[in-house]
N, C-alpha and C positions, 0 to 999 in steps of 0.2 A: 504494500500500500504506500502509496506517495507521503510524505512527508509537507505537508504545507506550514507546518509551525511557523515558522519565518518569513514567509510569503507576505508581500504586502496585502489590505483589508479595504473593501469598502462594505462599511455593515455589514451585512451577511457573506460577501461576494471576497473568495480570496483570488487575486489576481495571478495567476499560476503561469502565464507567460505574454510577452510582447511580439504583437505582432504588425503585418504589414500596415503602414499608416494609410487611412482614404482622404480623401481631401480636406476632409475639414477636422479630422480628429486622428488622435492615437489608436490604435484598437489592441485593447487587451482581451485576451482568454479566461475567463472569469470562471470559478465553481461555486455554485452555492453550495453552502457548508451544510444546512439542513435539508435540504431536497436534494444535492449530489447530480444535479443539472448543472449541464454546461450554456454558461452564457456569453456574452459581448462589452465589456466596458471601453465605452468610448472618451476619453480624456481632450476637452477640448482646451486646456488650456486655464491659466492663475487669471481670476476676474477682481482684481483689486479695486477695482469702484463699484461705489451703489448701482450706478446706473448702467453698467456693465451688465451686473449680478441681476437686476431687475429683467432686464430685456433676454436675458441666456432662460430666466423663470418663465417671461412671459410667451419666449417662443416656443419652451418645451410644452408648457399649458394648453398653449392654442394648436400644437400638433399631437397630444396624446389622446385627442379622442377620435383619432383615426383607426376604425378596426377594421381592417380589409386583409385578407389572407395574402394579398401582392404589394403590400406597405409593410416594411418593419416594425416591429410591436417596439411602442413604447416600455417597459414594464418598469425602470425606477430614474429618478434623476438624482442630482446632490450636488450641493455645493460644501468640497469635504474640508478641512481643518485649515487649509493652505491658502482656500476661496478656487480655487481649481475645481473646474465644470464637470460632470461626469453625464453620462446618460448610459443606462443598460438597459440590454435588450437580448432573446434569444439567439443563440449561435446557430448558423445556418449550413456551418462546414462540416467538414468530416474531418480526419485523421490528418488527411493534408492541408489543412486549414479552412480558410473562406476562399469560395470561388465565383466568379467576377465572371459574367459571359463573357466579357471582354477575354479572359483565361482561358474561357471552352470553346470561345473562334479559335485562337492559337493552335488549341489542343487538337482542333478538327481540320486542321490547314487552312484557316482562313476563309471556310464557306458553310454553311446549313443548307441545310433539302429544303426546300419550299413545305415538306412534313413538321419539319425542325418548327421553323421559321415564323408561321402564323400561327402556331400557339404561343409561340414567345408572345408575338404581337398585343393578341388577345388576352395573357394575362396582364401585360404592362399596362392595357390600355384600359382593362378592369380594374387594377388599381389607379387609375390617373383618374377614372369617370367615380370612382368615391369619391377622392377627394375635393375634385371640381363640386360634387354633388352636397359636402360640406364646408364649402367657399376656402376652400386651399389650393394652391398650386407651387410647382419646385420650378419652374423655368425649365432651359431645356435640359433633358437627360440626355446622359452620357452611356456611354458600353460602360465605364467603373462604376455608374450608378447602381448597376443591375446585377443580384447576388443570384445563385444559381443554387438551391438549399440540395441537400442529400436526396431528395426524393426526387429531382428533377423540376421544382417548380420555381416560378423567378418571383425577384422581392426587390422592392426599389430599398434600397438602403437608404436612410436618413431622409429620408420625403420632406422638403421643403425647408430644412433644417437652415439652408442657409439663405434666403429672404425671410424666414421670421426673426435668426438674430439678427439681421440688417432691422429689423422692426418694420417689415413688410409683411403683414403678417395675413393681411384681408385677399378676395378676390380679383385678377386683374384680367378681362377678358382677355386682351392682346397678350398677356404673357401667355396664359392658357391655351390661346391657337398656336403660338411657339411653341410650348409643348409638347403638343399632339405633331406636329410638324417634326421635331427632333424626334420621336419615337419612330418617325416615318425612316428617319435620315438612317436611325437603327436599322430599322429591318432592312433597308437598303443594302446600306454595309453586310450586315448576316447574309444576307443572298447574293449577294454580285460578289462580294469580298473587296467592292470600291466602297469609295465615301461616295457620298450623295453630293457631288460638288459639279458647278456648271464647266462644260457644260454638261448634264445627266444622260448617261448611256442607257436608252430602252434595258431594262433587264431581259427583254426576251433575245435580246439582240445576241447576250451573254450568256444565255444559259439555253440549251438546244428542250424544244418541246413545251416549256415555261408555258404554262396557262395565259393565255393573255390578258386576263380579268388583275396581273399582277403590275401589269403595265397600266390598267385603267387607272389602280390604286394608286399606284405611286405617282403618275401623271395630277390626280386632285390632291395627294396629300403631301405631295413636295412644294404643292403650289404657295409661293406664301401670301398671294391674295385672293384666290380663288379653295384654300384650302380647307379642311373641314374646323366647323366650329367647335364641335362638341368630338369628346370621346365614344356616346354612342352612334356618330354618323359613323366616323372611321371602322368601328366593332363592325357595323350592317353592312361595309361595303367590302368588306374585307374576302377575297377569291370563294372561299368555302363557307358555309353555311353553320359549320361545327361549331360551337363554342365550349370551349373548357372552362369548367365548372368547376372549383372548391369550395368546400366548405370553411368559413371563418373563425376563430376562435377570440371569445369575448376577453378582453385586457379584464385580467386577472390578478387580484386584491395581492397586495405583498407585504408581510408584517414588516411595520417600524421597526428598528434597528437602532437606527442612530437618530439623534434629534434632527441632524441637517438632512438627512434621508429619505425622500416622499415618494410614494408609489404614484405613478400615471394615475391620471381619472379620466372620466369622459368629460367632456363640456356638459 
């Protein structure tokens, strides 16, 4: 059995190793000491002003009451001894740590099957249409955005994390069609293995056989002023009819610990 005695602590959470950093945080590999779950602490850094501290509060507040199976679950925050920001959340890796589609294009030479491909879509764009549907948005996503869990399902990491510490925290429709537009830029890339950059090569042009219903798609959803508004047009117009379904798991109560320690809540 491991040895954690001297592992560093957050309330319940011993931090058992350091890992790859994402863009906005540290990410360490966390254990709860009483459940014996492996989770994610994210170290964003020493907030030495109030008003630092206020705003790192008020944006984890106004995004933990996202509960969508393709959003990362909020499940504790803390501002620990030092004033250093934490946020934890389920770990979605396996053995070999977290993994980043961005990682599983690499691993697959740089392309997905059009099989691949519009389920990714479809979960990303299921999680984007929650949150549009509870006035949040993250601007555009990234391939690093996008975690890839053990069971094969994707998960936006850190949703919108970095315009609510900016104190952007409300609805903004243009950013929101960006949004939807860079998920586009994603599946682009996943399929052709280019970027989505002008001038835009037909993907059928690319890929021998390609349905052409994927050329409709990307035709309106690269568009950036003719392109779609909402997450559920892009869903309806997408090649196949299929939609992948999960089911969601409700954010879930976590005893105090420590005074500066607070479990996620809903709004």
């Amino acid at each position: 059995m491991a040895d954690y005695t001297h592992r560093p602590t957050l309330g319940p959470y011993v931090l058992t190793r350091e890992m790859e950093r994402c863009a906005l945080a540290q990410r360490f590999l966390a254990l709860h000491e009483g459940e014996h779950s492996s989770h994610v602490a994210y170290r964003f850094g020493v907030l030495s002003r109030r008003s630092d501290q206020r705003r790192f509060l008020n944006a984890v507040q106004s995004l933990s009451g996202l509960d969508e199976s393709h959003l990362l679950r909020i499940e504790q925050y803390a501002l620990d001894q030092t004033d250093a920001a934490w946020v934890v959340t389920p770990f979605t890796g396996d053995v070999d740590g977290i993994r980043t589609i961005e990682r599983l294009l690499r691993d697959k030479g740089g392309q997905l099957s059009p099989f691949e491909v519009e389920p990714a879509l479809t979960q990303v764009l299921q999680g984007v249409r929650h949150a549009h549907a509870n006035q949040r948005c993250h601007g555009a996503i990234v391939l690093s955005d996008l975690l890839v869990d053990r069971h094969g399902r994707i998960v936006i990491e850190l949703y919108g994390f970095r315009r609510a510490l900016a104190g952007e925290v409300g609805m903004n429709l243009e950013v929101a069609r960006d949004e939807i537009r860079s998920v586009a830029e994603i599946g682009y890339q996943l399929l052709t293995g280019l970027r989505a950059e002008e001038p835009v090569i037909p993907a059928g042009r690319l890929i021998k056989r390609l349905d052409p219903a994927w050329d409709d798609w990307f035709d309106r959803a690269l568009d950036p002023t003719a392109g779609f508004d909402a997450a559920d047009e892009a869903l309806a117009a997408l090649p196949s009819s299929v939609t992948v379904t999960t089911q969601s798991r409700p954010i879930r109560a976590v005893r105090n610990v420590l005074e500066l320690i607070r479990p996620a809540r809903a709004e």
